[in-house]
C-alpha positions in Angstrom: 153.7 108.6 -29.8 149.9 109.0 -29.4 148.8 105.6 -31.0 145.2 105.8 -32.9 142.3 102.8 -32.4 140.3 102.3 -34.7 137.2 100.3 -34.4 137.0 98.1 -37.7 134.0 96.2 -36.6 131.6 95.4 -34.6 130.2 91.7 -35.0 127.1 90.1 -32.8 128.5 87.2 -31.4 127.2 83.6 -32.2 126.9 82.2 -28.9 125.4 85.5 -27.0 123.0 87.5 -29.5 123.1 90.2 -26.2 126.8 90.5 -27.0 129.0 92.0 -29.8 132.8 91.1 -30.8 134.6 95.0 -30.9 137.6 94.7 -33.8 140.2 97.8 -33.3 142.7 98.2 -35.9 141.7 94.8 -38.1 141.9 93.1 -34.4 139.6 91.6 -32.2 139.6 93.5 -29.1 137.2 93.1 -26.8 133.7 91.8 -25.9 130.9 93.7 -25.0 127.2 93.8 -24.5 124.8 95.6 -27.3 123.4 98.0 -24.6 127.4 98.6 -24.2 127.8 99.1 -27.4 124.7 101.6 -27.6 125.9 103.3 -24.8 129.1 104.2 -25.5 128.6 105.0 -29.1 130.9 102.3 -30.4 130.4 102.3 -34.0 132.6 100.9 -36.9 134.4 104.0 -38.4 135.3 105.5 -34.4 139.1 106.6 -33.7 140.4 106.8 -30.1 143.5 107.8 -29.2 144.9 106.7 -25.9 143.3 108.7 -23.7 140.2 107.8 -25.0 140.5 104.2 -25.3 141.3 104.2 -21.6 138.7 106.0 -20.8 136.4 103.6 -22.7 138.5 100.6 -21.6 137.8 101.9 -17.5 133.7 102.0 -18.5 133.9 98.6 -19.8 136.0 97.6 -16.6 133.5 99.0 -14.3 129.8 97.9 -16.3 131.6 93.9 -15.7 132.6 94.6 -12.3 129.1 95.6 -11.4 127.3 92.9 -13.7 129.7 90.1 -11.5 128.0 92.1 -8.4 124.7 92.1 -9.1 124.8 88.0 -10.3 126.5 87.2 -6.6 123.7 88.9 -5.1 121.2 87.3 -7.3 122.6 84.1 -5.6 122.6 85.4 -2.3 122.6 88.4 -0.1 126.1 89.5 0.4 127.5 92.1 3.5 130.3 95.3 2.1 133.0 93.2 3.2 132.0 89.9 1.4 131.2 92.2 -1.8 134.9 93.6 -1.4 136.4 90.6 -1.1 134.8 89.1 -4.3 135.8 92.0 -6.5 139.3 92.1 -5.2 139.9 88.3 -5.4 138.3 89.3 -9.2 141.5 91.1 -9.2 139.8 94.7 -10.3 141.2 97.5 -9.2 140.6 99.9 -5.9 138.4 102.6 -7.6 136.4 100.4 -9.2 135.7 98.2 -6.1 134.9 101.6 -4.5 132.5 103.0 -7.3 130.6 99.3 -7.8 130.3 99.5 -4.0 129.0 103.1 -3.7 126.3 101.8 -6.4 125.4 99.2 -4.6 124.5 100.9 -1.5 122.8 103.7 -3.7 120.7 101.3 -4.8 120.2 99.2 -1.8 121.4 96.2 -3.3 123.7 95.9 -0.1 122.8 97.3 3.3 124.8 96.0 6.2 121.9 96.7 8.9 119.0 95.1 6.7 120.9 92.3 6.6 122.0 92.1 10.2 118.0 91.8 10.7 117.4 89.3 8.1 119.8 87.4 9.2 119.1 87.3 12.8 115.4 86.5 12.0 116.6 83.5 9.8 119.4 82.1 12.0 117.5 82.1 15.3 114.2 81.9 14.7 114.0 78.9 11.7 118.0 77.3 12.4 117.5 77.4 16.3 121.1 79.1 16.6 122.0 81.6 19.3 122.5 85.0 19.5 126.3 84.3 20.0 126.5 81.9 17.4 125.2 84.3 14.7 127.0 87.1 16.3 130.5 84.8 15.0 128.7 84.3 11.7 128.4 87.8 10.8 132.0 88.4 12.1 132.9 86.2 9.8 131.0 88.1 7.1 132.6 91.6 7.8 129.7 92.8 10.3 130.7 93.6 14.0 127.6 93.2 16.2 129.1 94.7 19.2 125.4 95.6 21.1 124.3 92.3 21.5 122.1 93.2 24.5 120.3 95.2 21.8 118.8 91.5 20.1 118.8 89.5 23.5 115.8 91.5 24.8 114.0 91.1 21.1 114.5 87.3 21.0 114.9 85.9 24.6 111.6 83.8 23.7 113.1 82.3 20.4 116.5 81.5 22.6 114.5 79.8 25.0 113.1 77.4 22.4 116.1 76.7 20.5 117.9 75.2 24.2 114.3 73.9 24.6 115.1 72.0 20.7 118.2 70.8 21.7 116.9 69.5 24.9 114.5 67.2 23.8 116.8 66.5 20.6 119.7 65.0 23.2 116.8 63.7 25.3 117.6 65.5 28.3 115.8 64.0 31.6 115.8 64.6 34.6 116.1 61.2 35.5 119.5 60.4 33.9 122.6 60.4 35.5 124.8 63.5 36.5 127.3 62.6 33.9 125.0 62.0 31.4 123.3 65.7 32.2 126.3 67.3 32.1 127.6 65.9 28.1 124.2 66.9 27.0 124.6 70.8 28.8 128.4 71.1 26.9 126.8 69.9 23.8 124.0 73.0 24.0 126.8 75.3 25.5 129.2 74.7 22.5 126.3 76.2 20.2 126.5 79.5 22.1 123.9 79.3 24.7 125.2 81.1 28.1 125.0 78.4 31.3 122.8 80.0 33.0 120.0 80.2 30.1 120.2 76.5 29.6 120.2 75.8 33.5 116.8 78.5 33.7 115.1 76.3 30.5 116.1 72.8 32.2 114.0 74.7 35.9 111.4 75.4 34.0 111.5 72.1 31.6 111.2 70.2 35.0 108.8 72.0 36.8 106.2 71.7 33.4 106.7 75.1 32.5 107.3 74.9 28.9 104.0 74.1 26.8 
């Protein structure tokens, strides 16, 4: 039986003037913002039947999907994966996940490579992290650096002064003893530095290299 909604009413809400409360059939049936509401026509007096209400049902569904995207963003650039695994953990479903995704990208609110660049500027230049350290960060985000050889050339100076940071923040010396050497080498190697970068900045930290 094809069942008929009919809006009743359409009431601004008291707590959100942006909003209105949508009554169907004497009901209170769903929220929805005024541009929403001016989009979609919604007036008091409308009949739907199902397929319609659906239809308008799936709009709704997608406008709140993308609103939630566009506030994470405002918090915080996110990657495609991140993005994907908010909406699904929102619990909406495939094709809108896709469709909020392809508008994001159409409008460059997320773009994988720009933020591979921001976020190598950030991380090694201003956190004094390695290449391989953010390279595990932005795995963790979704992003697959696989050329890393690509950045090492770009920001061999910036590596340099980050195991330069950590030197003189573990008060490396020459002067202390082996042992003592070695704990503050593992400490600067567990942050992603290769052995052989630290060991080239401790040559040229000893022979007054460094300014």
């Amino acid at each position: 039986m094809d069942i008929k909604y009919e809006i009743t009413a359409i009431e601004p809400q008291k707590k959100d003037p942006d909003r209105s409360s949508v009554y169907i059939n004497g009901e209170f049936s769903f929220g929805a913002s005024n541009k929403a509401v001016e989009r979609y026509g919604l007036v008091a007096g409308m009949v739907l039947d199902n397929a319609g209400y659906e239809a308008l049902m799936s709009k709704l569904q997608l406008d709140k999907a993308k609103m939630r995207a566009l506030n994470s963003i405002a918090r915080g650039d996110k990657t495609e994966q991140q993005m994907r695994m908010l909406l699904l953990k929102a619990e909406y479903s495939e094709w809108i996940i896709e469709e909020v995704i392809s508008f994001l990208k159409k409008y460059s609110y997320i773009n994988d490579e720009n933020f591979v660049k921001r976020y190598m500027n950030s991380k090694v230049k201003y956190n004094h992290k390695s290449l391989r350290k953010v390279q595990s960060e932005l795995y963790s985000k979704g992003i697959v650096v696989s050329d890393l050889e690509t950045y090492k050339e770009k920001y061999a100076e910036e590596e340099e002064e980050n195991i330069l940071y950590f030197l003189n923040k573990f008060k490396y010396s020459s002067e202390l003893e082996y042992k003592d050497k070695q704990k503050i080498i593992n400490r600067i190697l567990t942050r992603g530095f290769s052995y052989s970068a630290v060991e080239r900045c401790i040559r040229r930290q000893n022979e007054g290299l460094f300014d």
